[in-house]
N, C-alpha and C positions, 0 to 999 in steps of 0.2 A: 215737325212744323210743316203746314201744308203750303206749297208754292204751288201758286195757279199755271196753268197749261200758256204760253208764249204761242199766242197766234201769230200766223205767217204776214207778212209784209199784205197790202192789199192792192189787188191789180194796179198794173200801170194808167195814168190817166185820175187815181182815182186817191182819195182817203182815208182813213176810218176814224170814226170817232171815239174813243177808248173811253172816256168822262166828261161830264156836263156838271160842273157843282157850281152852284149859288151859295154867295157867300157877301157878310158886312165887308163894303170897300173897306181896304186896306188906305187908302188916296186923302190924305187929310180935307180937299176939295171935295168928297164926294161924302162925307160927315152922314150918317144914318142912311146913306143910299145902298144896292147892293149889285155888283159884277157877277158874271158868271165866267169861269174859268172853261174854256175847253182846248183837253188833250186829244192830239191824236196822231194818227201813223201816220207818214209818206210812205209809198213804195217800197222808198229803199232801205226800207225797217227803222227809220229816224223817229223818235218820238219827239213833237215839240208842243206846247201851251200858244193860248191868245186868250187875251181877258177882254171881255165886251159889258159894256155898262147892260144890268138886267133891264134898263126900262126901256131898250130899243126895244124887247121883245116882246113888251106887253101887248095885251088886245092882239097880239099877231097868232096865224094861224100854223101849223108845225111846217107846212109848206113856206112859207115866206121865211118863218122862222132860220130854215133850212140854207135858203137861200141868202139869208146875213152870214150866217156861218159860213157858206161858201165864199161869197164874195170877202168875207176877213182871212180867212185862208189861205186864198190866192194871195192878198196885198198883203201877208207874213211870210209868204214862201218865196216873191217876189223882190221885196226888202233883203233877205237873207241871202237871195243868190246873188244880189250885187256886190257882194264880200266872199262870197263861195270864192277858194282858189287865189285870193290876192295873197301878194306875197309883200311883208313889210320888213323893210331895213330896221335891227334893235340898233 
């Protein structure tokens, strides 16, 4: 069975984008529309998902394109570290 090669984490400051798939929403609201999933690395070798409606990206160019993707990124890695580290009484 062939396993692909595990790339190393990507500098700090920075991300990679591992997948880009487009696919029929899942979102019973969103009925014949279609999202686009994208994965990708933090730093600190964490893989995580954000799913963005595909018709932000329409008529856009891969440069703006780019620039949603980043701007979703930040406000999921942002989201996440306000729970990073809490500790809960069971």
């Amino acid at each position: 069975m062939y396993v692909p090669p595990i790339s190393p984490p990507p500098a700090p400051g920075k991300v990679r984008i591992i997948t880009r798939v487009k696919f029929p929403s899942p979102d019973p609201g969103r009925l014949g529309r279609y999202d686009e999933v994208i994965t990708y690395m933090t730093p600190d070798g964490r893989t995580w998902m954000i799913t963005i409606p595909a018709e932000i990206f329409e008529g856009k160019i891969e440069a703006e394109q780019e620039r949603i993707i980043s701007e979703r990124i930040k406000i999921d890695i942002q989201a996440r570290a306000a729970w990073e580290g809490r500790e809960i009484t069971l």
